[in-house]
C-alpha positions as CSV (number, residue, x, y, z in Angstrom):
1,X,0.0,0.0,0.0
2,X,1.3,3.0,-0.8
3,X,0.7,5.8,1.3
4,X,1.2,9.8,0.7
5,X,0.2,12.5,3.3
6,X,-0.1,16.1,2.1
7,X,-0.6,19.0,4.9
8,X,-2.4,22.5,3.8
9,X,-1.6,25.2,6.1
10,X,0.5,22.7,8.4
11,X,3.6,20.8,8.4
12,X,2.9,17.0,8.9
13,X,5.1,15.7,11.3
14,X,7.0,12.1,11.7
15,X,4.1,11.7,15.2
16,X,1.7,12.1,12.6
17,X,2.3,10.2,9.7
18,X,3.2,7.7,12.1
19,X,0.0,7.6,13.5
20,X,-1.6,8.0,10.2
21,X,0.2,5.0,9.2
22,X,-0.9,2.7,11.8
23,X,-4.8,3.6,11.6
24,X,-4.6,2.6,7.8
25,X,-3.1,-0.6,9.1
26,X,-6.9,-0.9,9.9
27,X,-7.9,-0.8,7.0
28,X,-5.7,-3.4,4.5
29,X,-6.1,-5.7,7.9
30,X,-10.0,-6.5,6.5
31,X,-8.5,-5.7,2.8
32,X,-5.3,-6.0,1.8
33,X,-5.5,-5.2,-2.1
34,X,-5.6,-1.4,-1.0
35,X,-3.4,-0.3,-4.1
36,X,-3.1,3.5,-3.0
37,X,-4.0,6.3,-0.3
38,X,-3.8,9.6,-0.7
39,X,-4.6,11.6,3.1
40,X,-4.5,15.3,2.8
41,X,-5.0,16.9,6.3
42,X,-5.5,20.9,6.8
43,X,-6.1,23.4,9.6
44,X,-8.9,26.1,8.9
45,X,-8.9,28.7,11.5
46,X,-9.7,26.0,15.0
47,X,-11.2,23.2,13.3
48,X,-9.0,20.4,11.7
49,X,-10.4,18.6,8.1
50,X,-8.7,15.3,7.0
51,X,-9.8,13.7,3.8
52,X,-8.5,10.7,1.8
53,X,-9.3,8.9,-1.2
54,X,-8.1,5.8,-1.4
55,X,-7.9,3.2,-5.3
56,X,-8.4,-0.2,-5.2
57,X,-8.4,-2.0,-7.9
58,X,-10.5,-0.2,-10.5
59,X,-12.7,1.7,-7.7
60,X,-12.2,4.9,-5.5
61,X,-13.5,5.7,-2.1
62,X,-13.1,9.4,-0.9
63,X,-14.2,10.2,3.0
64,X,-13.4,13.6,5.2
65,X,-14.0,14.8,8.4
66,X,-14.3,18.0,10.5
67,X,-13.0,17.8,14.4
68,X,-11.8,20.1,16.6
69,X,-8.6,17.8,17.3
70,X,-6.4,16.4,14.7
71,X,-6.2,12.8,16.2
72,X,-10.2,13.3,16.4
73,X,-10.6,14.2,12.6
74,X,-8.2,11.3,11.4
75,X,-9.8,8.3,13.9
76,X,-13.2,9.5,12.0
77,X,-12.1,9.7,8.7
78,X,-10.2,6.0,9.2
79,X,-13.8,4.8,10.7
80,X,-15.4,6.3,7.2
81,X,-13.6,4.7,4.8
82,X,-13.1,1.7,7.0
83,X,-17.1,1.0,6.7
84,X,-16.9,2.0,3.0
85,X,-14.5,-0.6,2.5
86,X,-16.2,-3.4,4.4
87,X,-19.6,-2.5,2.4
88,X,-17.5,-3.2,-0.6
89,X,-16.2,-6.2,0.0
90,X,-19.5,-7.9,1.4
91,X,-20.7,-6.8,-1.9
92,X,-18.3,-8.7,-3.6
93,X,-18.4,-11.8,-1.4
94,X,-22.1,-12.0,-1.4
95,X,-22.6,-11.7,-5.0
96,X,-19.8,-14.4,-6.0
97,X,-21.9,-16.9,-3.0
98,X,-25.5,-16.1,-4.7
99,X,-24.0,-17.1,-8.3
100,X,-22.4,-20.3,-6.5
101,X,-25.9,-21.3,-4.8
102,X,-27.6,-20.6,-8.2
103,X,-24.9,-22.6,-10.3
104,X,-25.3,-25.7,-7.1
105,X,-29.2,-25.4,-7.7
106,X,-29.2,-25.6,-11.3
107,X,-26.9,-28.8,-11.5
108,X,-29.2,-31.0,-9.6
């Protein structure tokens, strides 16, 4: 997975891509064919905005979030695309098992 953090209006620090890092460990833990991330995080006046889009193979999944923390705004936006990603893949799973039952069905 590779993994590129872009800060607007703040410098990201080695805490904080570390950090980043390990949340979207997360993530390729219930997928692992995560091809690319792209997190870009920015300070507006108090509040803090994270937002990522993230390609896997042939489809893209964007999330952001709003917090008054940093830490806050990237645990939410990692929760986002985590449940985006899990919807995905229960998608694909459960339309490869109803073909399997209907292809089972039809040979008997």
């Amino acid at each position: 997975m590779q993994l590129t953090i872009t800060g607007h209006q703040l410098e990201v620090t080695e805490p904080i891509r570390e950090y980043i890092d390990t949340k979207f460990e997360r993530i390729k833990r219930h997928f692992d064919q995560v091809l690319n991330v792209h997190v870009i995080i920015s300070v507006e006046k108090v509040r803090h905005k994270s937002e990522a889009t993230m390609h896997i193979g042939g489809k893209d999944f964007f999330a952001e979030s709003t917090e008054d923390h940093l830490y806050k705004s990237i645990d939410l936006l990692v929760d986002k695309l985590d449940k985006q990603i899990r919807r995905h893949k229960d998608k694909i799973t459960n339309h490869h098992n109803v073909e399997a039952i209907k292809m089972n069905q039809s040979a008997y």
